[in-house]
Steps between C-alpha positions, in 0.01 A plus 500: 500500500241743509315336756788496724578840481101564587541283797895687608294831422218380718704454818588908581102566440407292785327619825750615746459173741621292221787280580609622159495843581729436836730291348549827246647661774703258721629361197632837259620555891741174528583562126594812567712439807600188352664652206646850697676279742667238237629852291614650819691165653664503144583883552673374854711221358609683183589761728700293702673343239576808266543795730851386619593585144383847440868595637688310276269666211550821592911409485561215232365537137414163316852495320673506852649229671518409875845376586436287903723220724466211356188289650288824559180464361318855583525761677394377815851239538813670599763609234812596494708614223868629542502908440741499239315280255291788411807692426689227315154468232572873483826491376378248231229722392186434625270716714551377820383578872502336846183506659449406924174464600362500881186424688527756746210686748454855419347712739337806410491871625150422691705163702316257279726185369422368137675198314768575237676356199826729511714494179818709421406571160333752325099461403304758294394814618178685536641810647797597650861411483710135600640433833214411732173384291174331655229424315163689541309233692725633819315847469813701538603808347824592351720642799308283759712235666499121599703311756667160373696293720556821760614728195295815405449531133345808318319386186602668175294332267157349455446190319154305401388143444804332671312378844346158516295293746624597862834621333578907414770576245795711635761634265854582615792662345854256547617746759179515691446171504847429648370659803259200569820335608481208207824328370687698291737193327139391330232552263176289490526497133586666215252621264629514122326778271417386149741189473509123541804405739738273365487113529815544762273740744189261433656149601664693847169750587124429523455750171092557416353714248233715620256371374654168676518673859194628538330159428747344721382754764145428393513163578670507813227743616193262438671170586690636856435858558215601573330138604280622787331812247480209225349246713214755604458610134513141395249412780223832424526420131419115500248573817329771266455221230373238748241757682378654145449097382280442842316791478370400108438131656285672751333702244427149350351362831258800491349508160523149429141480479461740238789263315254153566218744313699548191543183434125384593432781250735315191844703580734272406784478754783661235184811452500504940866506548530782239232695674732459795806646331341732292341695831866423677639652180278809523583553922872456405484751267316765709774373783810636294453814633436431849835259437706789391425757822591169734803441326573881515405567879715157566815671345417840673484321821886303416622859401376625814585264736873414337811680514652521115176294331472665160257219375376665161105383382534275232254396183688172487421497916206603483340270186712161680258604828175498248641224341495282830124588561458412135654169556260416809223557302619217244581274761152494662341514159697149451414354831139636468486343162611150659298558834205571232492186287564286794225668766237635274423179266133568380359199685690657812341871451218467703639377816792749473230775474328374807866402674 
């Protein structure tokens, strides 16, 4: 073991022209790019799965129910509940309240138009009072206005944490979102505070817990919603593991020779392929760094460029991105292990060197 350690060790002393010594670079590079781009694709499709959510969070607690039509499956499908059922759950004692929600265009006071979830129900506050709420993402101030559907609104409140990919979260009182022209004989659901409805409500409504909704969102979100982002994050984070595997075979095809020498010196082929690993090892742990600032400058740049992307950095991100590089590495120590006691047989070491 020692001796391979010597010979690992060996490799970042070596004159600057060594292949060695350029393969240090172009590979902590790939590595590094490798595993910033697999964390940050994961960042985009967790995104675009979860953020629809963050409005139902910031309304329904995890003992609270979601009362829908039956047959709707999330939030996307259309739902229609008659307005007195809300009332009627009332008068049997449970904490019940209509909610409508909307996908509206809101333009703001400087003409520009942004995407919006609309939803008659109240959210929780960061400053200010009910009635008109946006969340912060919009940039608006408390007294500012926005334009939905050709009516002027002048936001009371300021909420946080409720936007999502492409999507801002708007918060209307009942009365000012009756101005938006909806109709007025129906809910989109029901949302019961704190209570199971009955078996009667369940076999006639689509009821979900919600804990239940939210995954049911979750799923519809990385299985129909956002297909083209997924594709592309699905395509840059398989692509990144491809390119990274290339790059190491490439680093093979250049210091190959030095591999036929260990062996005409009596390296066994299990003592060569752990050199190999062990000096991968070493550049993929000096990459984790680089790894992090790529995955960080790729969120940046979706937080930038994206209207309502509140993609948070992640450990469990981040450490699924390092554990794809890590994952190449074993791969082409397995194939390099094979491609070893096939190719470099010792009657066979001579002509390889001279190949």
């Amino acid at each position: 073991m020692n001796s391979v350690w010597r010979n690992v060790i060996s490799r970042f002393r070596l004159p600057v022209k060594s292949p060695y010594k350029a393969m240090l670079i172009i590979l902590t590079f790939f590595l590094s790019c490798g595993g910033g781009a697999v964390a940050g694709m994961t960042n985009m499709k967790n995104e675009i799965a979860a953020g629809p959510n963050r409005p139902l969070q910031q309304v329904a607690g995890p003992e609270d129910y979601w009362v829908l039509q039956k047959g709707t499956e999330n939030l996307v499908d259309d739902s229609f509940v008659p307005r007195d059922l809300a009332y009627k759950l009332s008068q049997k004692g449970a904490k019940a309240f209509g909610f409508t929600r909307s996908y509206r265009a809101v333009e703001l006071p400087n003409g520009e138009n942004r995407a919006a979830i609309v939803f008659d129900t109240p959210t929780k506050l960061k400053m200010g009072s009910y009635g008109v709420v946006v969340d912060e993402s919009l940039g608006l101030q408390i007294d500012d206005h926005i334009i939905i559907a050709g009516e002027k609104f002048i936001i009371s409140g300021i909420t946080a944490d409720t936007s999502s990919l492409g999507k801002e979260g708007v918060f209307l009182s009942p009365t000012e979102f009756l101005r938006l022209g909806n109709d007025t004989g129906t809910f989109t659901g029901i949302l019961v505070k704190g209570a199971k409805p009955s078996a009667e409500l369940t076999s006639r409504y689509a009821v979900f817990s919600a804990a239940e909704f939210e995954d049911a969102n979750r799923e519809y979100w990385l299985t129909n919603g956002g297909s083209l982002p997924l594709l592309i994050a699905g395509l840059m984070t398989v692509g990144s593991l491809i390119i990274v595997l290339a790059v190491l075979f490439l680093g093979l095809s250049q210091t190959r020779k030095s591999l036929v020498m260990l062996r005409m010196a009596g390296a066994t082929v299990d003592q060569v392929v752990a050199i190999e690993v062990l000096y991968l090892a070493v550049l993929w742990t000096v990459s984790l760094a680089f790894q992090f600032m790529v995955y960080w400058l790729l969120v940046m740049i979706f937080r930038l460029t994206t209207f309502g992307y509140l993609g948070s950095l992640s450990s469990g991100e981040f450490l699924g991105g390092a554990a794809a590089m890590a994952t190449v590495v074993v791969v082409y120590a397995v194939i390099l292990s094979i491609y070893m006691r096939l190719k470099f047989k010792t009657s066979q070491l001579t002509e390889a060197f001279i190949g």
